[in-house]
N, C-alpha and C positions, 0 to 999 in steps of 0.2 A: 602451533595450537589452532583447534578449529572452533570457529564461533557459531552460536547459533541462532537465528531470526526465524519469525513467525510472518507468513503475510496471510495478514486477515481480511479477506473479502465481503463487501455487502453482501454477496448472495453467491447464492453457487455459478452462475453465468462467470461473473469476476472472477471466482476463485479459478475457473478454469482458463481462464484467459492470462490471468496471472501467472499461473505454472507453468503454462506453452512458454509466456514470455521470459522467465527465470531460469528455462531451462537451455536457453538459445546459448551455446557453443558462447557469443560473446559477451553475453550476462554472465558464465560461468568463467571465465577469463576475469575479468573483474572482481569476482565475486573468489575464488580459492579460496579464500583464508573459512567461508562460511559456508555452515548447513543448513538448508531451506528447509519447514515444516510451512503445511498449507490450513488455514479453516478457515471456516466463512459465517456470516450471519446470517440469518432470516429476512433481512431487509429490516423499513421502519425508519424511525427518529435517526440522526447524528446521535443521540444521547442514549437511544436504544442499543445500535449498534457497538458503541465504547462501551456498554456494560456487558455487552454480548462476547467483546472480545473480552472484558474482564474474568467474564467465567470462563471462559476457554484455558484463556492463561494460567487462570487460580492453580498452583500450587506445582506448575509447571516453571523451568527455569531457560530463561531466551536470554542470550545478549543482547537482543534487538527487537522490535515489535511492530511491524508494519503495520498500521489498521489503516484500510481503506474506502472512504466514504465523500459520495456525491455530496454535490453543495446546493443542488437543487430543494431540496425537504429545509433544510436549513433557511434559503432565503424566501421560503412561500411559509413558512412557519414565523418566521420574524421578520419581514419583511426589511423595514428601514433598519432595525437592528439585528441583520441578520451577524455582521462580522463582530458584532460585541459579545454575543450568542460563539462567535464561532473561538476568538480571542477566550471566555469564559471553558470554553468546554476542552481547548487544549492545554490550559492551567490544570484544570480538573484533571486529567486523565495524562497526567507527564510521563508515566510509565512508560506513554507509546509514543511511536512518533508517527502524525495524522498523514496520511496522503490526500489532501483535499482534490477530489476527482471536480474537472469545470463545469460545475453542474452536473453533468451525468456523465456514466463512463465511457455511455456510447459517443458522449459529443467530444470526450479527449479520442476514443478511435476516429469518428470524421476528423477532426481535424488534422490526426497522424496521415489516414487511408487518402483523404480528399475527401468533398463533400457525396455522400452515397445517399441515395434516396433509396430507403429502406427500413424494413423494420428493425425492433432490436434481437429479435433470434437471429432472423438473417445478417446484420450486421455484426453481430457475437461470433456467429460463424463465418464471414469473412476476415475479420478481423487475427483470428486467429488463426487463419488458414495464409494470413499476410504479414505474421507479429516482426518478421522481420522489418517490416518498413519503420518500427519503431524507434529501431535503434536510432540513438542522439537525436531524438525527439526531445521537444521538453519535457513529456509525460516521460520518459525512459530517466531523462537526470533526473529530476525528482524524485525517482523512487531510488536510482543507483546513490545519487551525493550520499542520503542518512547513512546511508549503507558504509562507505567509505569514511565518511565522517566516523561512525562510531569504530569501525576500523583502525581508525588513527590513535583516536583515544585508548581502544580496548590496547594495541599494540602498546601505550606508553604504560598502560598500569601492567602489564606481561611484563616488559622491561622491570618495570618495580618491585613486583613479583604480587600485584595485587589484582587482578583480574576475578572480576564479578560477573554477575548474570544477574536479569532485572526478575 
């Protein structure tokens, strides 16, 4: 049986960065048992974003829900209580499971690529012209583990003959 996951990007820049990376010979290794659908948000709030990917999702059926969102808006928004804020907004929205980008997405690509002094076009575009460097990144487990994780689970309810979609 094949499963399916959504990975939803802050913005269109992500979303495309995302795909290069999803689509890499060894993410797809990994990944067999799953079918990848892509969208993205407008940008905005951590809180705008999770609703954005909520309508995306509305009345669509995913085994899995990537939503992926920097943590920079987050902790300039609530500064000392930024992780109460962040603990608060992943209860809220359990449908999906968050990929907390370290701050922005471009500072997880420097610290994949090296430190680049550049902008973030240019850096989008490098980064994706480099996605292999990614592999066995932290950023690269972080997105592969849920993945696997829900893998494991989805295989024991197949086994049981209960297999859902979120």
């Amino acid at each position: 049986m094949k499963y399916s996951f959504l990975v939803f990007g802050e913005g269109g820049a992500d979303k495309k960065f995302l795909i290069k990376l999803i689509d890499l010979d060894k993410f797809k290794f990994h990944t067999k048992k799953w079918v990848p659908s892509y969208d993205n948000a407008s940008g905005g709030s951590p809180r705008n974003i999770l609703e954005q990917c909520k309508g995306a999702t509305s009345g669509k059926a995913y085994h899995l829900v990537l939503c992926f969102i920097d943590l920079d808006k987050l902790k300039s928004d609530f500064s000392g209580q930024w992780l109460l804020e962040k603990n608060k907004l992943e209860k809220e929205f359990l449908e999906f499971t968050i990929i907390w980008q370290l701050d922005k997405a471009e500072d997880e690509y420097k610290r994949v690529l090296g430190e680049l002094k550049c902008g973030k076009s240019k850096l989008n575009t490098v980064a994706r012209k480099s996605v292999e460097k990614f592999i066995n990144s932290d950023f690269w487990k972080r997105i592969l583990q849920p993945i696997k994780d829900k893998e494991f689970e989805l295989d024991k309810l197949e086994e049981e003959g209960q297999t859902k979609t979120q």
